[in-house]
NULOKOL-427770 format. One record per residue: residue in three letters; z, x, y of N, C-alpha, C in turn. Coordinates in steps of 0.02 Angstrom, whole numbers, plus 50000, padded with zeros to 5 digits. Atoms other than C-alpha are relative to their C-alpha. Layout:
ALAZXYZXYZXY;...
END
This chain:
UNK499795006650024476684984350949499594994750034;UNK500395005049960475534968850986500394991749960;UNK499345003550022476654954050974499394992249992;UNK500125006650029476044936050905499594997550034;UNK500175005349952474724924951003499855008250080;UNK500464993949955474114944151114499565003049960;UNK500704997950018472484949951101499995006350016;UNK499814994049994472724966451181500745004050023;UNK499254996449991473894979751185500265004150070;UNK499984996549922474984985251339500555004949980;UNK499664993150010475705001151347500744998850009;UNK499385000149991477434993751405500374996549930;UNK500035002950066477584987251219500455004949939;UNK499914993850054477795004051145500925001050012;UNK499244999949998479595002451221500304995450006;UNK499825002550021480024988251171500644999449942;UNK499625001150065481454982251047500184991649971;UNK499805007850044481324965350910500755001249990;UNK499425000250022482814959550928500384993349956;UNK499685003350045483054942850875499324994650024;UNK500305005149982481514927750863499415003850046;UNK500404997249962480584930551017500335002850038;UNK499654994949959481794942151105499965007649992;UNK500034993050017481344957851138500345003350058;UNK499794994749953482254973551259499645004950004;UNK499914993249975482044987951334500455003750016;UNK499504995150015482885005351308500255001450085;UNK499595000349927483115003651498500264995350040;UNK499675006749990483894987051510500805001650017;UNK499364998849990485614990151587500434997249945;UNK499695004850044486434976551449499595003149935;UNK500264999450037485414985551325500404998849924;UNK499375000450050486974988651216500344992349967;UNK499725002350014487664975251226499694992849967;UNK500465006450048486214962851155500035004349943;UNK500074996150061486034975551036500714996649945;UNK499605003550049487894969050979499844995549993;UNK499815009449999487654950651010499344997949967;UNK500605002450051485814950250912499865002649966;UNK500404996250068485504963750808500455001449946;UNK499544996050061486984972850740500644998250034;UNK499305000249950488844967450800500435007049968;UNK499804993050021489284984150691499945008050021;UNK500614996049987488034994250771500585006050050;UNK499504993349982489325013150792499365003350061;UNK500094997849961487985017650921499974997650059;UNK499765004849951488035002651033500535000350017;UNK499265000249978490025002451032500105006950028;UNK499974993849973490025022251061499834999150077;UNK500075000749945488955019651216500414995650050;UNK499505006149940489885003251278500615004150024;UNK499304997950007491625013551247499745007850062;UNK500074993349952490755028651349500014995650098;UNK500275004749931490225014051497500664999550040;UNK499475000549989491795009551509500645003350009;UNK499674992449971492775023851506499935004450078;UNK500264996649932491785030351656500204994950050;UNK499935004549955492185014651740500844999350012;UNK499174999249971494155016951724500254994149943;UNK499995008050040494325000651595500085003149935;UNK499604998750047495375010551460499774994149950;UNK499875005750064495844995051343499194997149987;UNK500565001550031493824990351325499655004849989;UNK500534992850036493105008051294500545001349937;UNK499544999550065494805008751166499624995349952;UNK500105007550040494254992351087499315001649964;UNK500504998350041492474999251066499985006549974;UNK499884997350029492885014351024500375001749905;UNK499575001850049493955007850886499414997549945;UNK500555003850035492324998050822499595004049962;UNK500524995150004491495012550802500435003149911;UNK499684996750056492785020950682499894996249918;UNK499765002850046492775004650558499295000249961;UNK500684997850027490885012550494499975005950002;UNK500004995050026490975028750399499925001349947;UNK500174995249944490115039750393499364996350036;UNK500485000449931489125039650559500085002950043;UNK500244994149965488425051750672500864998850071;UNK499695001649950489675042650812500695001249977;UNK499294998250010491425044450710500175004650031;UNK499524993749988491995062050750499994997150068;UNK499914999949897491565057650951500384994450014;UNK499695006049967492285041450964500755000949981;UNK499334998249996493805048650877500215004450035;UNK499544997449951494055061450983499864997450076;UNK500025005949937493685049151119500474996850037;UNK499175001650004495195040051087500655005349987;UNK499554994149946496205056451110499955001150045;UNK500224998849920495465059051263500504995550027;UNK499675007049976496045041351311500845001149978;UNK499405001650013497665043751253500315004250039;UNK500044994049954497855060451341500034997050074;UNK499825003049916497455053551519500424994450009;UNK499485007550001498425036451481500685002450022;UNK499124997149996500025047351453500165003850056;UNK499864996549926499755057851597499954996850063;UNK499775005749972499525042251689500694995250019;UNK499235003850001501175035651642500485002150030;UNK499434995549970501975050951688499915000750079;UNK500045001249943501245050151872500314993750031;UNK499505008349976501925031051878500505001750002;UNK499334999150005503475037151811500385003350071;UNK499594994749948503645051651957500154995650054;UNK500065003949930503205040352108500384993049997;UNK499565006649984504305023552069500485003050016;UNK499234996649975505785026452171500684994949973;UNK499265002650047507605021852118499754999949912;UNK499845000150053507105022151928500355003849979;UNK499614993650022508415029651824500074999549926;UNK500154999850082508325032751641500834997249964;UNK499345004350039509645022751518500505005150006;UNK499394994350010511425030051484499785001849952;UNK500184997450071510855030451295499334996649986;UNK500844998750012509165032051206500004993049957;UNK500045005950062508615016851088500485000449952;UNK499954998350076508915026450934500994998250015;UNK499314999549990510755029151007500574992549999;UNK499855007650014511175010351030500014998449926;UNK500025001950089510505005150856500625003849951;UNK499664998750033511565018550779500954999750025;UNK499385001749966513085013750882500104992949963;UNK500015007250025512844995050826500225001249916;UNK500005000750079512574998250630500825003949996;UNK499194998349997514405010150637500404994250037;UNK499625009049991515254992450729500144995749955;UNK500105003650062514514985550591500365000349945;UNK499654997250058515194995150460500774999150003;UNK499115000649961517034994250555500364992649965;UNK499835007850017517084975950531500164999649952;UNK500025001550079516474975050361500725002949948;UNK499494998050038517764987750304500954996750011;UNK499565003049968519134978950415500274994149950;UNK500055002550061518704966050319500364998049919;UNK500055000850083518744970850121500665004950016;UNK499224995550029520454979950146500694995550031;UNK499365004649988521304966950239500324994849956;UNK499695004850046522494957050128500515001549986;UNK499294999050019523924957750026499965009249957;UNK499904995650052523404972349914499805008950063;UNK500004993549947523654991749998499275005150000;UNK500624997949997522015002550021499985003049945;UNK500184995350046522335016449893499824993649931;UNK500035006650035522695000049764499174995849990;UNK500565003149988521174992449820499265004649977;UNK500664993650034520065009049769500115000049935;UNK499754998550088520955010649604499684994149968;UNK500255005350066520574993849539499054997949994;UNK500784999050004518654996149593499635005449956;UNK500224993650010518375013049533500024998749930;UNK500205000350071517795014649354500325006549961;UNK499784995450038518735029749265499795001749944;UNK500134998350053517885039149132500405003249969;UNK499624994950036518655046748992499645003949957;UNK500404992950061518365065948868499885005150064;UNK500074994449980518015081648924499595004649961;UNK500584998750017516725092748947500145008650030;UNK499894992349974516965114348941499455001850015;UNK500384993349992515735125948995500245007250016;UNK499754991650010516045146648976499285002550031;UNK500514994049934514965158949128499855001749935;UNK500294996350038513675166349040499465005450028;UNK500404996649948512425179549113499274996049998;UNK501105000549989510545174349155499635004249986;UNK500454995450015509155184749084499394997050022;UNK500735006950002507405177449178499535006149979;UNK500894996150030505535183449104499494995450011;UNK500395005350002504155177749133499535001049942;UNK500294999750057502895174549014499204997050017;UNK500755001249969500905174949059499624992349972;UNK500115006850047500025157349010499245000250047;UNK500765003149980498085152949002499964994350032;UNK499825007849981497545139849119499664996649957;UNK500295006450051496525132548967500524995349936;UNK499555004750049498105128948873500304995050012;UNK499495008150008498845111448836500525000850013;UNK499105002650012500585104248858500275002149953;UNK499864998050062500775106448680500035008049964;UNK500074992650014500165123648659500575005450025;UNK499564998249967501265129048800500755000049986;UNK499485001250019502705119848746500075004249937;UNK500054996550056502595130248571500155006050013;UNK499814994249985502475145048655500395003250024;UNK499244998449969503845146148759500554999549921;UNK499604998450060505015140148602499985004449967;UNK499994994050060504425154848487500315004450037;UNK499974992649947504565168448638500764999450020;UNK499195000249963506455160448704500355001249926;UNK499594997950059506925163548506499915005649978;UNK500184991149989506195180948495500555002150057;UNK499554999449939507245183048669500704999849991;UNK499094999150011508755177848600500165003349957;UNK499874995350032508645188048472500145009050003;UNK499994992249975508265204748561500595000450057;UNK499474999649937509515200848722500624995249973;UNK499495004350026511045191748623500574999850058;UNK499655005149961512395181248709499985001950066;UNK499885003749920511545178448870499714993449988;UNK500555004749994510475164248940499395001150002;UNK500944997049966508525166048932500024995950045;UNK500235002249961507695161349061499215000749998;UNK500624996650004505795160349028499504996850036;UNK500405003149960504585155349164499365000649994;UNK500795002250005502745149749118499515002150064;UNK500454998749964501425158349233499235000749986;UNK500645000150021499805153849227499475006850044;UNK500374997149961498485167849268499405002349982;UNK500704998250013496495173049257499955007549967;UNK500104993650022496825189849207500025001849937;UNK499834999550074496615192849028500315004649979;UNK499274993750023497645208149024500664999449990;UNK499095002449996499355199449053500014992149957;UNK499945007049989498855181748992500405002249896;UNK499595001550050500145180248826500635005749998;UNK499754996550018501275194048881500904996650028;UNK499255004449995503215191448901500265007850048;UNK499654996149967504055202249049500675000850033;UNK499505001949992505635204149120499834998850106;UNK500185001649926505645194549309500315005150046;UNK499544992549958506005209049442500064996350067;UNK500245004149927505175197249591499944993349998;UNK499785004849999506075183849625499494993550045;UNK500715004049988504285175649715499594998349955;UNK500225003350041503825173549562500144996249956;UNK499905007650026504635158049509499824997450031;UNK500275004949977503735147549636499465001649972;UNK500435000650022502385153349554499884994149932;UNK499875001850098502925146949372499714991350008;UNK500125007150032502225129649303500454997349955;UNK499685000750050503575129749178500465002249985;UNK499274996150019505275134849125500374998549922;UNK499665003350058506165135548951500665003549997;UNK499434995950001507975137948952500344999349920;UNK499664999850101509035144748781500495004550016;UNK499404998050028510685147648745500314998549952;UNK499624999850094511375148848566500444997549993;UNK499304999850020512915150748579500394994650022;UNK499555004249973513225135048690499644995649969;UNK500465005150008511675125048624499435001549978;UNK500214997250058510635127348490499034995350009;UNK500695003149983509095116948570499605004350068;UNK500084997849953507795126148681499694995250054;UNK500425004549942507395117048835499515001450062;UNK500724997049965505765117148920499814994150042;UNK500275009049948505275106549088499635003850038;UNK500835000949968503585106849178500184999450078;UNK499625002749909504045112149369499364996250050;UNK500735003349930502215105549446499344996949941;UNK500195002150025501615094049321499604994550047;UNK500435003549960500885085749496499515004550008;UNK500444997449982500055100149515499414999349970;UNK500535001450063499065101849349499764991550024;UNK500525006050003498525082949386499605001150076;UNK500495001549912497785085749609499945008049943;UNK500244995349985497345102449529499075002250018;UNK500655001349969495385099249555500135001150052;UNK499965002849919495445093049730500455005650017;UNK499644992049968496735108249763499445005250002;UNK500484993949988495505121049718499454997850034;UNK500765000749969493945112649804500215000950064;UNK499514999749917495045110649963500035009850026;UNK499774993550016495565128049945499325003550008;UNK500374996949994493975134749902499364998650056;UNK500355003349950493015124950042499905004050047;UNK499714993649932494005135450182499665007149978;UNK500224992550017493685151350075499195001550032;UNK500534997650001491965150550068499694999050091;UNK500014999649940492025147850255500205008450046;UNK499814994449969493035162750288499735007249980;UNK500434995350040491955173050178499265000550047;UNK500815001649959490345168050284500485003450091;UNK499854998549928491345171550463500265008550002;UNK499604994549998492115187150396499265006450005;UNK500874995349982490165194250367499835001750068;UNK500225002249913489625188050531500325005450040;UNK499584999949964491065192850610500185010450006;UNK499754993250018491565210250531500784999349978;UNK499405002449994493415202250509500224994549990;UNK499625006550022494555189350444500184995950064;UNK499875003449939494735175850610500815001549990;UNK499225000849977496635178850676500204993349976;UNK499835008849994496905158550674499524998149949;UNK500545002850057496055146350535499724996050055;UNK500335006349965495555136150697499325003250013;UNK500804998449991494155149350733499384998449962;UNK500595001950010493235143150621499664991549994;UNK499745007549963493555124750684499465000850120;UNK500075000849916492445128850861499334996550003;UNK500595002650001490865121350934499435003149986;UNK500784998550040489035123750868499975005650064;UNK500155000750065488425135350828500805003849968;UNK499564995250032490145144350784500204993849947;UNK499875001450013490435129250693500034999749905;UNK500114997850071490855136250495500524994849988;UNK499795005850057491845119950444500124994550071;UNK499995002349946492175104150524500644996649995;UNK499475000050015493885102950476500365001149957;UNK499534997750021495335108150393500234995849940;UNK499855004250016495525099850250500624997549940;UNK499225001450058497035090250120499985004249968;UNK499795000750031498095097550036500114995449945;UNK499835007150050498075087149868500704998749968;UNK499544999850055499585090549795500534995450060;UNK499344999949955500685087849956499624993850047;UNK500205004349939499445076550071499995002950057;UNK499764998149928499755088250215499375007450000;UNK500364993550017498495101350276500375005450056;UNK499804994849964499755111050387499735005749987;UNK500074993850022499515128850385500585004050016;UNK499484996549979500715141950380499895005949960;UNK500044991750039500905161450346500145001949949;UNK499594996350025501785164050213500124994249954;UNK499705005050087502375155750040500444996050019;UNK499475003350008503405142450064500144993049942;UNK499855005250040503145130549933499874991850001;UNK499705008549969503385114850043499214996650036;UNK500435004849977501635109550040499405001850066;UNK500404996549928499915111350162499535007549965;UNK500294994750036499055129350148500475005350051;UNK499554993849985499575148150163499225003050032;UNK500444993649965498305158850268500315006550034;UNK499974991249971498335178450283499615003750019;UNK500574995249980497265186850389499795005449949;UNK500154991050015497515204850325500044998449924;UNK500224996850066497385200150137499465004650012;UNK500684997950016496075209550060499504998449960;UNK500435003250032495405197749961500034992250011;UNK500245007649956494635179549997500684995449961;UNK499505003250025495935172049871500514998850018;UNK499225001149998497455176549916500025000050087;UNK499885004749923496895173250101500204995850024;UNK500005008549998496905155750080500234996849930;UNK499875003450065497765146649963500604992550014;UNK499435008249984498935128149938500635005649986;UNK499614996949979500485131749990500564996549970;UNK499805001650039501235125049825500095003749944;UNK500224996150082501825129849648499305000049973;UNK500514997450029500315138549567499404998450021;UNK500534998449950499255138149724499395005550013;UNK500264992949995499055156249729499435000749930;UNK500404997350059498265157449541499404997949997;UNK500955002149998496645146749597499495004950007;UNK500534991249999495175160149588499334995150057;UNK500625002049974493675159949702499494998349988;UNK500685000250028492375151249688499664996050028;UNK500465002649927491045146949828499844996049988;UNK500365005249979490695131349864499135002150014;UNK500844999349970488555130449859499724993149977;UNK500635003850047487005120449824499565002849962;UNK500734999150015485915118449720499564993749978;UNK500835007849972484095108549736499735000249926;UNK500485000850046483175103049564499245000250014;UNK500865001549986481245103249630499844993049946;UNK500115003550029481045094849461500284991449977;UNK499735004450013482045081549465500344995250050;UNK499905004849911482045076649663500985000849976;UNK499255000049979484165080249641500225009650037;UNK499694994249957485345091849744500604996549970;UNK499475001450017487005096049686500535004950025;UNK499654997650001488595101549766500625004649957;UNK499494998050036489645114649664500495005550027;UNK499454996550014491165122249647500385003349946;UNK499774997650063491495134149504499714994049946;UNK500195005950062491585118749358500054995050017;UNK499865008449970491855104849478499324998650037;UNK500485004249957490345093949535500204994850071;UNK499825000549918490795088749745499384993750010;UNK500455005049975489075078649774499575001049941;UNK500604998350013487575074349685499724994950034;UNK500285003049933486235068149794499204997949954;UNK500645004249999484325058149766499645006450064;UNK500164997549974483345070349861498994999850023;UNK500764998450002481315071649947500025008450022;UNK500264992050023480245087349939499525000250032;UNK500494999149971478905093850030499204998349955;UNK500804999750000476925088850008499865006849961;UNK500604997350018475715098949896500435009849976;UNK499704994450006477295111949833500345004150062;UNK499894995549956477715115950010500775001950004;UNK499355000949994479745115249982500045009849965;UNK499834993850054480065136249926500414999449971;UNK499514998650052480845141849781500315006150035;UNK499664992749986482235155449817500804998550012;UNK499114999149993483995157949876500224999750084;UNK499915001549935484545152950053500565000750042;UNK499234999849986486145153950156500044992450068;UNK500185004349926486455139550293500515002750028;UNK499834996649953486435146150442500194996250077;UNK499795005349942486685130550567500134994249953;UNK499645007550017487775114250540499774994650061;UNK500325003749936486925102150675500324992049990;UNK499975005949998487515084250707499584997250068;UNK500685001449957485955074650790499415005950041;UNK500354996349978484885087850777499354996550036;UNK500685004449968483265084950887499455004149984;UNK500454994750033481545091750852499464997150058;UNK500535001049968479795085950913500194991350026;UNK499715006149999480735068150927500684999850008;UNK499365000249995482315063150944500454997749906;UNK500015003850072482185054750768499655006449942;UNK500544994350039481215071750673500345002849942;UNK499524998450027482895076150600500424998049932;UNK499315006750011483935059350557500545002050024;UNK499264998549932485875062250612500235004849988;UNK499724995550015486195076950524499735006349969;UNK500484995850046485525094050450500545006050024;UNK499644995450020485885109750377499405006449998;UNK500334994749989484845124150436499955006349949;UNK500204996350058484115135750305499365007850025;UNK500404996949983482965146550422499374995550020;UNK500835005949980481005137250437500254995749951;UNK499675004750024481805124450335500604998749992;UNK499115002650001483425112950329499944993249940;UNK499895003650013484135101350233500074993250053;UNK499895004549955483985085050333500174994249986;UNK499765009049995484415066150354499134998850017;UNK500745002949965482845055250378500094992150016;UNK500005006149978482505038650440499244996249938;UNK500705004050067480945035950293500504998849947;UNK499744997650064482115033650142499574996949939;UNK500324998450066480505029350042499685005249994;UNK500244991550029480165049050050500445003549958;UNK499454998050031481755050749951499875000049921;UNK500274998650043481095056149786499305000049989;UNK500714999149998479415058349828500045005950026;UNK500194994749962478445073849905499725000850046;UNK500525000849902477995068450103500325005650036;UNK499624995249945479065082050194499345003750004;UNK500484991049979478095098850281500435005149958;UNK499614993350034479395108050162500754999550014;UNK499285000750022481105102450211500324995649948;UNK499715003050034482225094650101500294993950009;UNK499925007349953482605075750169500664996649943;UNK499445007150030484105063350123500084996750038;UNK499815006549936484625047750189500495001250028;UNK499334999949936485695047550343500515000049972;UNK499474998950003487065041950243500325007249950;UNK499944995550039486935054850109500105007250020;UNK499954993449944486795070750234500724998650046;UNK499394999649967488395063050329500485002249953;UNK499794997450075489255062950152500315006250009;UNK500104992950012488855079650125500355006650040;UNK499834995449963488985088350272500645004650019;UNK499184995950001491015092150286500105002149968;UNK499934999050050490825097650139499635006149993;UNK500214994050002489605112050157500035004850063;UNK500274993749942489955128950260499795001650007;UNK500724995249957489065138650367500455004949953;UNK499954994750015488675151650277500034998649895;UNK499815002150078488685141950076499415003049996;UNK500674999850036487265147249948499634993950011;UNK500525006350010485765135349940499645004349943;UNK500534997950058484745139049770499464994149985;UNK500325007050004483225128949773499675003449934;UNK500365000850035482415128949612499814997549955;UNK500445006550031481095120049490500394999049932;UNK499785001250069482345122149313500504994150020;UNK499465005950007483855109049272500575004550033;UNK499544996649996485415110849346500585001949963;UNK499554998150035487125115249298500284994749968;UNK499665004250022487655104849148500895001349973;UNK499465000550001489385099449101500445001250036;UNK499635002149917490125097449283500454996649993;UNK499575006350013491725089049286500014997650083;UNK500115004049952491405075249405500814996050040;UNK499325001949952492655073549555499534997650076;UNK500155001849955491625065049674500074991350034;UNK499835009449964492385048549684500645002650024;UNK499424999449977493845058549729499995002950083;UNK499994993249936493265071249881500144996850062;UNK499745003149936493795055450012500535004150011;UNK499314998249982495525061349985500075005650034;UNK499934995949974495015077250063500185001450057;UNK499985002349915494815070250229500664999350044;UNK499305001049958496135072650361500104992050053;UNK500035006049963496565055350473499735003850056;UNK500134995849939496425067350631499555005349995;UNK500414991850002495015078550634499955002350080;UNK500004995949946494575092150754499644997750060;UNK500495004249963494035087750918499415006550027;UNK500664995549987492605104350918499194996549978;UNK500525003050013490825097750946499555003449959;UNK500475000150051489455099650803499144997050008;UNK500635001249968487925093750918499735006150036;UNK500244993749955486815106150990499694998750066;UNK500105004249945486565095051130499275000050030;UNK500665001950001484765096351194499495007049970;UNK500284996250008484275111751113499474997549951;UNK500505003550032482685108251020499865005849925;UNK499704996050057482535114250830499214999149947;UNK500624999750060480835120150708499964999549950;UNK499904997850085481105117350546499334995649980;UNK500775000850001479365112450451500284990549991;UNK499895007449998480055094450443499924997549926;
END
């Protein structure tokens, strides 16, 4: 850098930083950070990271919180995941702080009753009064109910009848309408062959074309949380069949269920290779680089919740089973007609021809991306697996990378800091996106997804859910690191 009104150049130049006019720093300026807020960027998630680290080390909680906090309100960026689990940290020693204050003040002694206990002591007082109140007068209590109370009149019989349930197989390509049709014909066939009971006919949707329109009698009573649908018929009391839709939320988050769903899979499919075995826990595959095959756990759409739990319960979150034997019924939402989602790996694939990259999932499109390409054909055509998830990878630079990449063997998908190589062909053969486009991305692809790079078109008629895949995101992610900290990394750049 040779700055305005100098004639020659001095080597202490090269570390330099324009920051504002004629103000320039250096990367070894103790206050470096903090001009960095006050002239360049007051947003700047790697300035507040560092300040919030400064300060932290110095004991000064509430101003490494404060910048820590700064950091979060710009996403994505390389600094989110750390500064959020930063502020766990901080919250962590705060509370174990409190509890050391707590031990060592002498004479404190804890209330007779808790908050909650007061409040609900007060509101019953409350109620005392009020009723004290509306009954005191001339007129007697029972009196005083009677002339409030509204008395309906008629009568209404019902006669026990037995229950007959079936279920009845259903395509997931059929309509409301279709469905609704079909149940009516099948619960009047039903009443005809099983006379004076109740049908009971429960709608199950499933991939198998061997069962899909057949009508059975229910033996396994786990399979009404399966059902999407129910039509009940009885003749003899009521001559209308009635049909109601038990997860008509489902059918609408059902996208975002299966991408969620199949996200994890194709995670546990890549660790189970590796590995020889299904991980005991879904957190193993939640650890630091390189074991790192996802980088969190992510929504439930139907329910909002990504608990996990063993076993069917219905109530929302996901179901994981080690010892299935198949990737499906490993992992699945832990909702009506969770289980019937089919597998289907999350991958990429790269256009050569058309500088794009596109995240898929079965028939759902996840990302599509603006992509650069290597110089003079050097990007190969073929089939790839990624084999490292890196956040701030480093190379011959600290900058060789950008903030994020996806290891492919002698090439990765990367972040760059040029983003006019972003549909052009300057790379040595990796695949480049802009910083923000590789942050994007990244939670989104496992270790261990397909990569298909090649020069034809990609997959048309994608149904596009990528203004939706925020909702995937948990508030709390994991606090396992995703940096490979100074290990240094070859990919042809």
């Amino acid at each position: 850098m040779i700055r305005r009104n100098q004639r020659f150049r001095n080597q202490l130049d090269d570390h330099l930083v324009h920051l504002h006019k004629n103000l320039f720093i250096s990367h070894g300026d103790p206050n470096y950070h903090e001009k960095v807020i006050r002239y360049l960027d007051a947003n700047s998630p790697e300035a507040h990271f560092n300040l919030g680290q400064k300060f932290r080390e110095k004991g000064n909680w509430k101003r490494a919180r404060f910048h820590y906090k700064e950091v979060l309100k710009t996403y994505p960026s390389p600094f989110y995941s750390a500064a959020n689990r930063a502020i766990h940290l901080l919250d962590q020693q705060q509370a174990a702080h409190t509890a050391n204050l707590e031990q060592t003040l002498p004479g404190k002694s804890k209330p007779l009753l808790p908050p909650f206990m007061k409040m609900l002591l007060l509101v019953l007082l409350i109620l005392n009064v009020i009723l004290v109140i509306f009954f005191a007068g001339n007129q007697a209590i029972p009196r005083t109910i009677s002339s409030l109370k509204l008395w309906s009149a008629g009568t209404q019989v019902s006669y026990e009848s037995v229950d007959k349930p079936f279920i009845l197989y259903l395509s997931p390509e059929m309509s409301h309408a279709d469905i609704e049709k079909k149940l009516h014909a099948q619960a009047l066939v039903l009443a005809k062959e099983v006379p004076k009971v109740t049908i009971l006919l429960y709608g199950i949707v499933t991939e198998d074309n061997r069962d899909m329109g057949k009508t059975m009698l229910l033996t396994n009573e786990e399979d009404i949380g399966r059902a999407m649908v129910i039509a009940t018929y009885q003749p003899e009391a009521d001559p209308l069949v009635h049909i109601r839709f038990l997860n008509a939320e489902f059918k609408e988050h059902q996208p975002l269920s299966a991408i969620g769903a199949n996200l994890v899979r194709t995670a546990l499919a890549s660790y189970r290779e590796d590995v020889g075995q299904a991980p005991a826990h879904i957190n193993e595959l939640l650890q630091d680089y390189p074991l790192n095959y996802l980088s969190y756990i992510p929504i439930e759409a139907v329910s909002g919740s990504n608990e996990i739990k063993s076993v069917y319960q219905g109530d929302g979150g996901w179901v994981f089973n080690p010892n299935a034997t198949d990737i499906a019924h490993m992992f699945y939402a832990n909702v009506a007609g969770g289980e019937g989602v089919p597998y289907e790996p999350v991958h990429l694939e790269v256009n050569k021809r058309d500088y794009q990259l596109q995240l898929v999932s079965g028939s759902y499109l996840l990302w599509n991306k603006p992509i650069g390409l290597g110089a003079n054909g050097s990007t190969p055509d073929g089939l790839y697996r990624v084999t490292e998830r890196v956040q701030q990878p480093k190379g011959k630079t600290s900058q060789s990378y950008g903030d994020a990449g996806l290891g492919l063997g002698s090439i990765a998908l990367h972040g760059t800091y040029d983003e006019s190589s972003i549909g052009e062909a300057k790379s040595l053969g990796c695949i480049r996106l802009t910083n923000e486009d590789i942050q994007q991305l990244f939670p989104f692809v496992p270790k261990g997804a397909e990569v298909r790079i090649l020069s034809s078109e990609l997959q048309p008629n994608l149904q596009d859910e990528m203004n939706h895949m925020s909702k995937l995101t948990p508030s709390s992610l994991s606090l396992h690191s995703e940096s490979a900290g100074d290990a240094i990394f070859h990919w042809l750049g």
